[in-house]
DRENSEDO-619870 format. One record per residue (C-alpha): x, z, y; residue number from 1. Coordinates in pm, whole numbers, plus 50000, padded with zeros to 5 digits. Example, Ala and Ser with C-alpha at 12.3 -4.5 7.8 and 13.67 -1.06 7.14 Angstrom:
% residues 2
<node><east>51230</east><up>50780</up><north>49550</north><marke>1</marke></node>
<node><east>51367</east><up>50714</up><north>49894</north><marke>2</marke></node>
***
This chain:
% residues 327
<node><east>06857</east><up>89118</up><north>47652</north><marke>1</marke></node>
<node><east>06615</east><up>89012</up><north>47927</north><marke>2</marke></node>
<node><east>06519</east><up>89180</up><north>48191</north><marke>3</marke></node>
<node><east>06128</east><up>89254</up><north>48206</north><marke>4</marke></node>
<node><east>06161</east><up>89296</up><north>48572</north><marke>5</marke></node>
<node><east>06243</east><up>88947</up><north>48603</north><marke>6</marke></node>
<node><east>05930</east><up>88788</up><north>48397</north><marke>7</marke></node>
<node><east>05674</east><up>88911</up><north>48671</north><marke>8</marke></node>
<node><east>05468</east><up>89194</up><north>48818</north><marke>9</marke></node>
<node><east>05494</east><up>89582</up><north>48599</north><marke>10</marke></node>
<node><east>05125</east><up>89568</up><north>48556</north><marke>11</marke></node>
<node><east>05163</east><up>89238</up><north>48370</north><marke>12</marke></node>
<node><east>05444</east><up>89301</up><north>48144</north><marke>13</marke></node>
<node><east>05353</east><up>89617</up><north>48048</north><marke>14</marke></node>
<node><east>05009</east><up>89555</up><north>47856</north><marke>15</marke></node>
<node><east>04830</east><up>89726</up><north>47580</north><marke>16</marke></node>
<node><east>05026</east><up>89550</up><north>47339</north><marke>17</marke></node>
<node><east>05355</east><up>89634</up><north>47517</north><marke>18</marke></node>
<node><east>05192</east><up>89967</up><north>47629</north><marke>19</marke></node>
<node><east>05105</east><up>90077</up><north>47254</north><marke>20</marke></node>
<node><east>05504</east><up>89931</up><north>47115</north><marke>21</marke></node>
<node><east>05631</east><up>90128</up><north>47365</north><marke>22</marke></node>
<node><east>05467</east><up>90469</up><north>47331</north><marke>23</marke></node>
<node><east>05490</east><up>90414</up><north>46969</north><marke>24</marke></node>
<node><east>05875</east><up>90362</up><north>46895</north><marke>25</marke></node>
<node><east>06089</east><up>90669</up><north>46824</north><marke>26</marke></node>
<node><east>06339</east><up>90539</up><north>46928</north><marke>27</marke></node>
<node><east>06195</east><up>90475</up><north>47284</north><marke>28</marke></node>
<node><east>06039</east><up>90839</up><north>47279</north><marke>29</marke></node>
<node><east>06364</east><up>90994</up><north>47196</north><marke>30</marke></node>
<node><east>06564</east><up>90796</up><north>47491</north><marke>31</marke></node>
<node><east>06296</east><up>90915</up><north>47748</north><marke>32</marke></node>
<node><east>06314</east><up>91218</up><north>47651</north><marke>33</marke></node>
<node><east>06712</east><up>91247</up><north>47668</north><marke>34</marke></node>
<node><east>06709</east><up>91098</up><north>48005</north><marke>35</marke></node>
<node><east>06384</east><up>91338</up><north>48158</north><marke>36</marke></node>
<node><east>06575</east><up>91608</up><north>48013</north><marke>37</marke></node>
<node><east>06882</east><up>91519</up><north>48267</north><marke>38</marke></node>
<node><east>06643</east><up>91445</up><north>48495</north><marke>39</marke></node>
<node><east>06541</east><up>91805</up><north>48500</north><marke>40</marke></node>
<node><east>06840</east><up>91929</up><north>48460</north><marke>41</marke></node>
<node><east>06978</east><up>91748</up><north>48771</north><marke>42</marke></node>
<node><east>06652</east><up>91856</up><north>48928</north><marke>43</marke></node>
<node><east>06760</east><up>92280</up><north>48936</north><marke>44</marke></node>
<node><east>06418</east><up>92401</up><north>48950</north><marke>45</marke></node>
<node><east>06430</east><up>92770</up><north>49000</north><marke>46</marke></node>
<node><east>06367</east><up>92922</up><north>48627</north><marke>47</marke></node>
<node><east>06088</east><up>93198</up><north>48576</north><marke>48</marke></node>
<node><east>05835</east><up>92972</up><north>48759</north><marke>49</marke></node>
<node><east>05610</east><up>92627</up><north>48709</north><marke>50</marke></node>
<node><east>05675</east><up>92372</up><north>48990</north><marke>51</marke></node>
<node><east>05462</east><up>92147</up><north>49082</north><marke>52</marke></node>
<node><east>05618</east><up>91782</up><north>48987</north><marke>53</marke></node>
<node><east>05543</east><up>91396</up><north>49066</north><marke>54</marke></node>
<node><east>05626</east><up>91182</up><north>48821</north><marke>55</marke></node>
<node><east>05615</east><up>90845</up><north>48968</north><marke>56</marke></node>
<node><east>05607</east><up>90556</up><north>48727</north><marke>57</marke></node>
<node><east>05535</east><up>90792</up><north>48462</north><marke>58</marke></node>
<node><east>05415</east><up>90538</up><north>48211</north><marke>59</marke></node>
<node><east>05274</east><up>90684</up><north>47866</north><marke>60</marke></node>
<node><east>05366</east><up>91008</up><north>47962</north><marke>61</marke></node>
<node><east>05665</east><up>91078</up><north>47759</north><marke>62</marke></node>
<node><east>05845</east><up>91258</up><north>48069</north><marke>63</marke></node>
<node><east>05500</east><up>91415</up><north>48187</north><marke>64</marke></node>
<node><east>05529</east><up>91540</up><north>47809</north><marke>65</marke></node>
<node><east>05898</east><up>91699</up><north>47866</north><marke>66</marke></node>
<node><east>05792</east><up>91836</up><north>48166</north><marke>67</marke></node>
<node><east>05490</east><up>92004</up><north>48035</north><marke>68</marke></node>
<node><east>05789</east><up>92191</up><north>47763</north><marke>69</marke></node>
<node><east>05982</east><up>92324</up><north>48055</north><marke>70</marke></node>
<node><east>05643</east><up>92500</up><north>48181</north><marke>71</marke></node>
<node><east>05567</east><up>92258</up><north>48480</north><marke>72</marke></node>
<node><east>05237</east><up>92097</up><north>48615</north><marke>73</marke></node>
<node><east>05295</east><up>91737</up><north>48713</north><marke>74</marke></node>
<node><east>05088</east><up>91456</up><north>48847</north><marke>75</marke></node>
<node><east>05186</east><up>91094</up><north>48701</north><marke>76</marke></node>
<node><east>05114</east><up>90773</up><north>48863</north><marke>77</marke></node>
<node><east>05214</east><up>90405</up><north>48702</north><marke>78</marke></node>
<node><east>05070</east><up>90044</up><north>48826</north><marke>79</marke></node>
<node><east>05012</east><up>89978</up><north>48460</north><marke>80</marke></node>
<node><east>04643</east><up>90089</up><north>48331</north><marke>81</marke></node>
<node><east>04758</east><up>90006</up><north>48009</north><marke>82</marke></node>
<node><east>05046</east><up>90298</up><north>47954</north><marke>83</marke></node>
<node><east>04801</east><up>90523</up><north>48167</north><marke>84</marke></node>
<node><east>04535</east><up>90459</up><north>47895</north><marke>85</marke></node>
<node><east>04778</east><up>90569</up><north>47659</north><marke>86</marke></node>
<node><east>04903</east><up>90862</up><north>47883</north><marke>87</marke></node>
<node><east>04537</east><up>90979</up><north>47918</north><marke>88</marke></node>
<node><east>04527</east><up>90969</up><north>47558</north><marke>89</marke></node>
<node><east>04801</east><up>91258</up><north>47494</north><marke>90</marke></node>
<node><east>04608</east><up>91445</up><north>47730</north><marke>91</marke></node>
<node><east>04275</east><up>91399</up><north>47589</north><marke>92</marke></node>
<node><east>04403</east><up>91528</up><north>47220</north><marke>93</marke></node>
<node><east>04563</east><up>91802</up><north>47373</north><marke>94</marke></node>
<node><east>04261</east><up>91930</up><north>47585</north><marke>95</marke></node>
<node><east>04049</east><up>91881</up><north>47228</north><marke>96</marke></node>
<node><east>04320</east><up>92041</up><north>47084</north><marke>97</marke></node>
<node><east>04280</east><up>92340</up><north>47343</north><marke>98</marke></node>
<node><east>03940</east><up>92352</up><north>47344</north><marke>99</marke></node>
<node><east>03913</east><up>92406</up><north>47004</north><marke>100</marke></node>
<node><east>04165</east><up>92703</up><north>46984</north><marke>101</marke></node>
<node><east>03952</east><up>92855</up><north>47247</north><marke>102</marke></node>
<node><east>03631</east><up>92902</up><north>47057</north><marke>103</marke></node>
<node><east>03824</east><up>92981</up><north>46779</north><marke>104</marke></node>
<node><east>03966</east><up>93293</up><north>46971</north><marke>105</marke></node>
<node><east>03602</east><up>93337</up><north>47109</north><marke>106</marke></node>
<node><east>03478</east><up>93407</up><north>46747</north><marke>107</marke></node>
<node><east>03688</east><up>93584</up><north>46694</north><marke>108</marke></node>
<node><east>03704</east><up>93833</up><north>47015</north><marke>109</marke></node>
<node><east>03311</east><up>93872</up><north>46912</north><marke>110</marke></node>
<node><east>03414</east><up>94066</up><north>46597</north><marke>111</marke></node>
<node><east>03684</east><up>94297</up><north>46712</north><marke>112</marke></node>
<node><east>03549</east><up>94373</up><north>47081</north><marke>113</marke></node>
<node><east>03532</east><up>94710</up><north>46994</north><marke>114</marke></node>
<node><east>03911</east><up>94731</up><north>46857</north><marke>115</marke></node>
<node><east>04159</east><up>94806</up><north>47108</north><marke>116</marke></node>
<node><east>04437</east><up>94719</up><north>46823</north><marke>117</marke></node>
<node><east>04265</east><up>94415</up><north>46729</north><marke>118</marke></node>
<node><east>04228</east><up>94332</up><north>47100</north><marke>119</marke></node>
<node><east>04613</east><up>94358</up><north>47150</north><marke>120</marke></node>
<node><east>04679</east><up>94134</up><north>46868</north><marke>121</marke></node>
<node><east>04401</east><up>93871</up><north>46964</north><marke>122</marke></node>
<node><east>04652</east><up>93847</up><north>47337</north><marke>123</marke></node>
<node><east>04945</east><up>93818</up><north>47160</north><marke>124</marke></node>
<node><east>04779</east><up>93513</up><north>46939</north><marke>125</marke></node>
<node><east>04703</east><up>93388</up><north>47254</north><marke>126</marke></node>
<node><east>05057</east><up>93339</up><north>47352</north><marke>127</marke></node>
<node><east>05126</east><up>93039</up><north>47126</north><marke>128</marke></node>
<node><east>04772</east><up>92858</up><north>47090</north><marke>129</marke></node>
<node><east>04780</east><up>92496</up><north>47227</north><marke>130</marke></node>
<node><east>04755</east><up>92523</up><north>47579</north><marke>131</marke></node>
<node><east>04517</east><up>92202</up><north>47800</north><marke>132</marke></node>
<node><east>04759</east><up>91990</up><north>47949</north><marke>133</marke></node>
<node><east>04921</east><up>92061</up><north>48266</north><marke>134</marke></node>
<node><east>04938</east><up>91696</up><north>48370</north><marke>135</marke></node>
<node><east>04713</east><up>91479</up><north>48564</north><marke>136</marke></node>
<node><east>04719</east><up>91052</up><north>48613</north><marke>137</marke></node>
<node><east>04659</east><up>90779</up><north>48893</north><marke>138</marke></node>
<node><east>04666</east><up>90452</up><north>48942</north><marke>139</marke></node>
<node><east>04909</east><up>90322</up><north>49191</north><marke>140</marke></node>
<node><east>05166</east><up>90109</up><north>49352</north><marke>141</marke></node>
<node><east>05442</east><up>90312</up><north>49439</north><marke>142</marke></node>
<node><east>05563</east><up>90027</up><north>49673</north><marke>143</marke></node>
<node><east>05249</east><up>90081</up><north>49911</north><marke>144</marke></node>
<node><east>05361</east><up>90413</up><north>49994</north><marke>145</marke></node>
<node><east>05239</east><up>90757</up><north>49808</north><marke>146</marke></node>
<node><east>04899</east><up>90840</up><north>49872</north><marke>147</marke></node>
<node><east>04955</east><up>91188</up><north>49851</north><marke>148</marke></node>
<node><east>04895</east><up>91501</up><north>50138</north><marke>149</marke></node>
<node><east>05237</east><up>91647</up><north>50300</north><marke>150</marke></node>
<node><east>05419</east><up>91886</up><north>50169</north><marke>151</marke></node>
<node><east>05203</east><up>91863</up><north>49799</north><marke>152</marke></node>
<node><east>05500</east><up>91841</up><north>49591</north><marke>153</marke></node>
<node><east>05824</east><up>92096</up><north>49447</north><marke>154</marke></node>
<node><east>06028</east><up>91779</up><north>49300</north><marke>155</marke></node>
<node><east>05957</east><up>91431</up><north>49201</north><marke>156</marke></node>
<node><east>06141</east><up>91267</up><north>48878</north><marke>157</marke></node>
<node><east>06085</east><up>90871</up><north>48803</north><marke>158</marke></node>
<node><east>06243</east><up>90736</up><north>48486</north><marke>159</marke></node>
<node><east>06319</east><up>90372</up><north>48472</north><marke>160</marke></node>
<node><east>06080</east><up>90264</up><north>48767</north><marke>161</marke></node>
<node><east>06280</east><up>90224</up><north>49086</north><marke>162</marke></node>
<node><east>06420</east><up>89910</up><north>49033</north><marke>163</marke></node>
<node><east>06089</east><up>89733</up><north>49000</north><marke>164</marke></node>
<node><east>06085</east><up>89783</up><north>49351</north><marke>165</marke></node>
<node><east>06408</east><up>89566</up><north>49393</north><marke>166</marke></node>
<node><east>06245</east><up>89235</up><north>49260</north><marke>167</marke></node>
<node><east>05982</east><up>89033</up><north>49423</north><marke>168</marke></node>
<node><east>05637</east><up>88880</up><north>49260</north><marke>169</marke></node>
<node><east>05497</east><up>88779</up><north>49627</north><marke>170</marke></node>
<node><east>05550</east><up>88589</up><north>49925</north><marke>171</marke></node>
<node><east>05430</east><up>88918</up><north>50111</north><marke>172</marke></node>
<node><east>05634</east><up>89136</up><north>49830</north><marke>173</marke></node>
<node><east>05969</east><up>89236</up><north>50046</north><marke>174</marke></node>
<node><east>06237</east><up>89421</up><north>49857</north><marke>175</marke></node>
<node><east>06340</east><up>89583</up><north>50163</north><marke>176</marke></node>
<node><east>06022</east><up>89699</up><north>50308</north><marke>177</marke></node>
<node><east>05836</east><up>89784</up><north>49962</north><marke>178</marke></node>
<node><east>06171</east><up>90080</up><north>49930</north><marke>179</marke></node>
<node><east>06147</east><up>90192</up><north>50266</north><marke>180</marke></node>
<node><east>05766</east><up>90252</up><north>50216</north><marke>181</marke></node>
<node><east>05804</east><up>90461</up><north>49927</north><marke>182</marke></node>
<node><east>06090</east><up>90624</up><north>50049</north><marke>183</marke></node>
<node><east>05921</east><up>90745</up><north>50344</north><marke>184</marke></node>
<node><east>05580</east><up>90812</up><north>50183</north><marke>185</marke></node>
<node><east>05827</east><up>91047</up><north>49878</north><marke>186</marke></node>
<node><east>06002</east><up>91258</up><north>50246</north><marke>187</marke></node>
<node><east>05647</east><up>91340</up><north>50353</north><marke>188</marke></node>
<node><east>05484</east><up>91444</up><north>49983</north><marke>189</marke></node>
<node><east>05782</east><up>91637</up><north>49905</north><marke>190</marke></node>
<node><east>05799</east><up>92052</up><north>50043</north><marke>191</marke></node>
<node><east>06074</east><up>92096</up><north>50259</north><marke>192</marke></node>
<node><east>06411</east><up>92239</up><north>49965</north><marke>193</marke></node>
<node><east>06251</east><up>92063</up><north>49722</north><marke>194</marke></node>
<node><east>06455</east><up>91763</up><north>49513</north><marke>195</marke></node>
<node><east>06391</east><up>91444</up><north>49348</north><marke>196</marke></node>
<node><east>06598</east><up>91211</up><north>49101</north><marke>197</marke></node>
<node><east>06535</east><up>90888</up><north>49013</north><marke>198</marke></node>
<node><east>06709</east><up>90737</up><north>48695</north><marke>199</marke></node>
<node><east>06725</east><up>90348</up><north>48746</north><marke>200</marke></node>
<node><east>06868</east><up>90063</up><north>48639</north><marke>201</marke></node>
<node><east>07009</east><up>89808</up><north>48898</north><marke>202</marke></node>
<node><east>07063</east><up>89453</up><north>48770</north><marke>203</marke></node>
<node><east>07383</east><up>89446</up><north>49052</north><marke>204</marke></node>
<node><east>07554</east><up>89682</up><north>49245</north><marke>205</marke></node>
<node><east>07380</east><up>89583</up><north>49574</north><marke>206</marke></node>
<node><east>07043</east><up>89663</up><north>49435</north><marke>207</marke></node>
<node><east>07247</east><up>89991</up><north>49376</north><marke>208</marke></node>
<node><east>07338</east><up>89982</up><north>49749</north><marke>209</marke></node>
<node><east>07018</east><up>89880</up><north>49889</north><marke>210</marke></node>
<node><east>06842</east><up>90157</up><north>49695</north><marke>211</marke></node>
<node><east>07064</east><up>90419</up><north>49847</north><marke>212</marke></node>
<node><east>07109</east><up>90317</up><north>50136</north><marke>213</marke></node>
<node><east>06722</east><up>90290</up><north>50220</north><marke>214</marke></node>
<node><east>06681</east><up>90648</up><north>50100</north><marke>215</marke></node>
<node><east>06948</east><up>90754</up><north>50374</north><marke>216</marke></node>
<node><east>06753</east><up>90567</up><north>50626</north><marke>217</marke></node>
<node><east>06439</east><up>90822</up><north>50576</north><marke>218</marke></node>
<node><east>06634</east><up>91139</up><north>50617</north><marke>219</marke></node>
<node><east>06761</east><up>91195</up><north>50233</north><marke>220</marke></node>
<node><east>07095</east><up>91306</up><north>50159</north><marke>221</marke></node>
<node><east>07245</east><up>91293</up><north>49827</north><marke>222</marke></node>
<node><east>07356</east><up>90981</up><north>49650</north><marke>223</marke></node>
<node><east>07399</east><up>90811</up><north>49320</north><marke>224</marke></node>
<node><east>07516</east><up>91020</up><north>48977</north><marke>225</marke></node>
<node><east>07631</east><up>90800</up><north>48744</north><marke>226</marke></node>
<node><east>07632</east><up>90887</up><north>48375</north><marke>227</marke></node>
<node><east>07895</east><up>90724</up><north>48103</north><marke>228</marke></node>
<node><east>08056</east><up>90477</up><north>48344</north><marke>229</marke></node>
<node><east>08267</east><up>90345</up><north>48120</north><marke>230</marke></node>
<node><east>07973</east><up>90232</up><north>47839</north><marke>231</marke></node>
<node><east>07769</east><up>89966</up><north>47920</north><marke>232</marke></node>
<node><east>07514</east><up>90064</up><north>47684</north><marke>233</marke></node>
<node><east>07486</east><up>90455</up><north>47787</north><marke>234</marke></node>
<node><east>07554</east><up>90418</up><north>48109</north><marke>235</marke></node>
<node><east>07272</east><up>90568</up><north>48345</north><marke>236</marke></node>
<node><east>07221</east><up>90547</up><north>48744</north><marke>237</marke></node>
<node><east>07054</east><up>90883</up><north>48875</north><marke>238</marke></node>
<node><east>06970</east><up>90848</up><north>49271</north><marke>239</marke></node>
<node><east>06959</east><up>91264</up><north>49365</north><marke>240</marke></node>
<node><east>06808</east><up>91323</up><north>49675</north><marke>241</marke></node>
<node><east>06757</east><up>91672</up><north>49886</north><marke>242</marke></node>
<node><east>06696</east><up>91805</up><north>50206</north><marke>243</marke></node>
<node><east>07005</east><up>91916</up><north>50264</north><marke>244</marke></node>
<node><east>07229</east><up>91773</up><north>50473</north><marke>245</marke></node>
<node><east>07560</east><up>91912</up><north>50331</north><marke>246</marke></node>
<node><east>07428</east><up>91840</up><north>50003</north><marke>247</marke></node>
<node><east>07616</east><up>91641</up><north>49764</north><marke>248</marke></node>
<node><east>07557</east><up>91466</up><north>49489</north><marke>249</marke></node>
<node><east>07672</east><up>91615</up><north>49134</north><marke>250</marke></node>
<node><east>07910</east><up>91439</up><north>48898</north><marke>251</marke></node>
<node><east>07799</east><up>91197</up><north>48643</north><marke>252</marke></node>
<node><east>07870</east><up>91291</up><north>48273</north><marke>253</marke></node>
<node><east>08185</east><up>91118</up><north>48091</north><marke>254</marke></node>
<node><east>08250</east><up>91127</up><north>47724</north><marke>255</marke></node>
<node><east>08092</east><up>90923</up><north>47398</north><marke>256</marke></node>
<node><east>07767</east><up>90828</up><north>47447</north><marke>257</marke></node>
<node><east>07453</east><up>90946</up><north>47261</north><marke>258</marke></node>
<node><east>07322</east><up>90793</up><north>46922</north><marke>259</marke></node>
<node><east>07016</east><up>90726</up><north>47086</north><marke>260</marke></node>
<node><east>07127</east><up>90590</up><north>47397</north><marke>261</marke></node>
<node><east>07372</east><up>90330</up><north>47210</north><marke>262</marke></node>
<node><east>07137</east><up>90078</up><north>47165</north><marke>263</marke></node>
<node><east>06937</east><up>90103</up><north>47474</north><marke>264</marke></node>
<node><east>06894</east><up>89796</up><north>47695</north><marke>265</marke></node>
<node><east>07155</east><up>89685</up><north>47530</north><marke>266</marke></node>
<node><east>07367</east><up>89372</up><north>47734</north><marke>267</marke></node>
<node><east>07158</east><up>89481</up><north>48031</north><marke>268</marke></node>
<node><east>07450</east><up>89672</up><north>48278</north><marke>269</marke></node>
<node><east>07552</east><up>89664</up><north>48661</north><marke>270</marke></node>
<node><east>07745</east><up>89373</up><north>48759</north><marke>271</marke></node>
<node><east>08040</east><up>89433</up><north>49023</north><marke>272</marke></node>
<node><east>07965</east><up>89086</up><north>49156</north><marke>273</marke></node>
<node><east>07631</east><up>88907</up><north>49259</north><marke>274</marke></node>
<node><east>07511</east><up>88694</up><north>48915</north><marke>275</marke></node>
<node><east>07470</east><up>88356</up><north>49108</north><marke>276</marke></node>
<node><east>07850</east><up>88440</up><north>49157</north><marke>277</marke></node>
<node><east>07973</east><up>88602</up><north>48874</north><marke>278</marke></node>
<node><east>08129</east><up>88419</up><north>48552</north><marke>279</marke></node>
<node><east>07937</east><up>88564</up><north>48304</north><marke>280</marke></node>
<node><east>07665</east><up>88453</up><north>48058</north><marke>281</marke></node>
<node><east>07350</east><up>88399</up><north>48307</north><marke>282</marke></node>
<node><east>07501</east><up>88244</up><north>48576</north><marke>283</marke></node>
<node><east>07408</east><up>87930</up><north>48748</north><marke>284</marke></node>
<node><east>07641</east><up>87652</up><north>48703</north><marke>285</marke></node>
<node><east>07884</east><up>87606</up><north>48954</north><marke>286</marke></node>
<node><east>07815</east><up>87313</up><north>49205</north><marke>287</marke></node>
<node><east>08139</east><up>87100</up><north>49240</north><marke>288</marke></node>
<node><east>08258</east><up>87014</up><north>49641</north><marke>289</marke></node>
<node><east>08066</east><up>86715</up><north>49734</north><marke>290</marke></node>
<node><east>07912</east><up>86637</up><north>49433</north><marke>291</marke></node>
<node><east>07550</east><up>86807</up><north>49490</north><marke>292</marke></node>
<node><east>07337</east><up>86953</up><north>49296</north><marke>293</marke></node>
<node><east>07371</east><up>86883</up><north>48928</north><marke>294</marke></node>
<node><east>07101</east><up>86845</up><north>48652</north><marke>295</marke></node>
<node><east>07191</east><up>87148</up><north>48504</north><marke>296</marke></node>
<node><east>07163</east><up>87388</up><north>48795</north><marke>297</marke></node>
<node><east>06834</east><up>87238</up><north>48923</north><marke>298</marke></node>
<node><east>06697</east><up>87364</up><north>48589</north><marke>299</marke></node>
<node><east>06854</east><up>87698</up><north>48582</north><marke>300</marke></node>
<node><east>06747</east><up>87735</up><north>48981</north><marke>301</marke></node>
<node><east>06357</east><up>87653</up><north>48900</north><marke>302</marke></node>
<node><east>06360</east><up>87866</up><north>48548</north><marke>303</marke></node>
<node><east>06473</east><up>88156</up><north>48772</north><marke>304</marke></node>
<node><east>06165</east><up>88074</up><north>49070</north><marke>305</marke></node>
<node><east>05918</east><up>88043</up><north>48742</north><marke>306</marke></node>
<node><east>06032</east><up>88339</up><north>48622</north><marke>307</marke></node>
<node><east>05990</east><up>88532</up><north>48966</north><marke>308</marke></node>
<node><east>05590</east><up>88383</up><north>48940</north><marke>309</marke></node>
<node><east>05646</east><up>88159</up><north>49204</north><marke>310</marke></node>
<node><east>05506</east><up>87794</up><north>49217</north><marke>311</marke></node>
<node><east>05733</east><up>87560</up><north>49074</north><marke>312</marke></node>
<node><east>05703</east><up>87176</up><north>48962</north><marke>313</marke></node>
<node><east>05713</east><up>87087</up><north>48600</north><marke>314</marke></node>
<node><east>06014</east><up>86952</up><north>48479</north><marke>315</marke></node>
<node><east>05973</east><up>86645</up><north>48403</north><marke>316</marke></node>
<node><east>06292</east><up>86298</up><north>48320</north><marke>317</marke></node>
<node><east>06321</east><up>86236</up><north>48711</north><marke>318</marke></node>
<node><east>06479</east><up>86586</up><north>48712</north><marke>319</marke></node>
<node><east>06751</east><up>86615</up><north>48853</north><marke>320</marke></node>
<node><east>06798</east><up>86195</up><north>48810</north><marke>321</marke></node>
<node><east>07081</east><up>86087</up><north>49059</north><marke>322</marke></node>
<node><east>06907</east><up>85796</up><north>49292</north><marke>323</marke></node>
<node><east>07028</east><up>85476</up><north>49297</north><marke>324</marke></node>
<node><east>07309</east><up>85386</up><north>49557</north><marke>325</marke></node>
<node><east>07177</east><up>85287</up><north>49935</north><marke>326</marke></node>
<node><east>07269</east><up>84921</up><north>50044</north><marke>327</marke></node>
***
């Protein structure tokens, strides 16, 4: 399986068509719902209580919705308008939903004012009517920076986002700088105690490294939980971060993987190598020692710059033709 990161910018992949598969495959909705519940979980958010929650790359919604189950009020932002459209849409039916069961009640509150036992048992009805949603949206680019006051936030989750940030679209798009902008942006929105994991999936281990390690530059402590290490289908990168400085980082789960998370992303995994120099399926041909470059990895080099949206020529039969011997 391809990866989308790799065939351009998040706003562009994800569109309504992609936006509407997406939000509408149960499978999908069940494996973001597994992995937001971890999230949480890894998360400790003191019980009794909402918290106040970022979401950041929250899609559709579908961990905004798990969130909104554990009793919390989060704020969502995506760079896709597309799976916002569709997130705003949950929100809307609910809030109809809502608004409805309100005037419902205020008929009915009309009729039994006077009824002290009626009264009781119109608050206790009250208790499982369809609360508005608790969540609210924006468009953004989380690799500007979060435009967000200090101190706003209790926690921050992301689910499958981070490594968007790892890939570049731009000439003025920098890997590097884009992390270390959202990094330090996600240390001034967060409240001092508060937490924040980030499930991800690197394409290599130094995107694993690069993510971490620009986290630690900001003032984060914490590190990478890795769940199902041995699976390359269930296996899942959280980056936990705290305030903390003696904090450290949980351990990852280990056993047989989840029905739903079999299939997911399936062939997509964390190589221990660099892919240019790893043998595996994907790779770039090998150059041979003073042969140059061959045909076939001039083709794979410029598929790779097309596929990063960058200007390349059209292949055409001079490609890659070896030039005729000097005199």
């Amino acid at each position: 399986m391809s990866r989308p990161e790799l065939t351009g910018h998040a706003s562009l992949f994800y569109n309504a068509k992609e936006a509407r598969k997406y939000d509408s495959s149960s499978r999908m909705v069940g494996i973001q719902r597994e992995i937001t519940e971890r999230a949480i979980e890894l998360l400790k958010l003191p019980e009794g209580r909402p918290s106040f929650v970022l979401d950041v790359g929250c899609g559709s919604g579908l961990s905004g919705q798990v969130l909104e189950e554990h009793g919390h009020v989060w704020v969502g932002c995506d760079v896709s308008r597309d799976m916002l459209d569709m997130a705003n849409e949950r929100i809307e039916r609910k809030r109809e939903a809502a608004n409805g069961n309100e005037s419902d009640d205020d008929d009915s509150d009309d009729s039994d004012m006077d009824d002290e036992n009626n009264g009781e048992e119109n608050g206790n009805r009250k208790q499982w009517k369809e609360e508005p949603s608790p969540g609210d949206l924006l468009h953004h680019d989380m690799g500007t920076g979060l435009p967000f006051r200090p101190a706003s936030f209790d926690a921050c989750i992301s689910i499958s986002a981070l490594q968007w940030l790892c890939y570049s679209n731009s000439k003025d798009q920098i890997p590097k700088r884009r992390l270390m902008r959202f990094f330090s942006s996600l240390y001034q929105v967060l409240r001092r105690g508060a937490r924040a994991v980030l499930q991800f999936y690197p394409e290599t281990s130094e995107h694993a490294i690069l993510i971490s390690e620009c986290a630690a530059k900001v003032g984060f402590a914490g590190g990478i939980v890795v769940d199902y290490p041995n699976s390359t289908k269930a296996k899942k990168h959280y980056l936990v971060l705290s305030f903390e400085r003696a904090y450290k980082a949980p351990a990852g789960l280990t056993g047989m993987e989840g029905s739903l998370l079999n299939g997911e992303r399936e062939g997509v995994r964390v190589a221990d190598k660099d892919p240019k120099k790893a043998g595996r399926k994907g790779a770039p041909p090998k150059k041979k020692k003073g042969v140059g470059k061959t045909k076939e990895w001039i083709l794979h080099k410029k598929e790779t710059q097309r596929k990063k949206g960058k200007d390349t020529r059209k292949d055409t039969k001079y490609t890659g033709r070896k030039r005729p011997a000097r005199f």
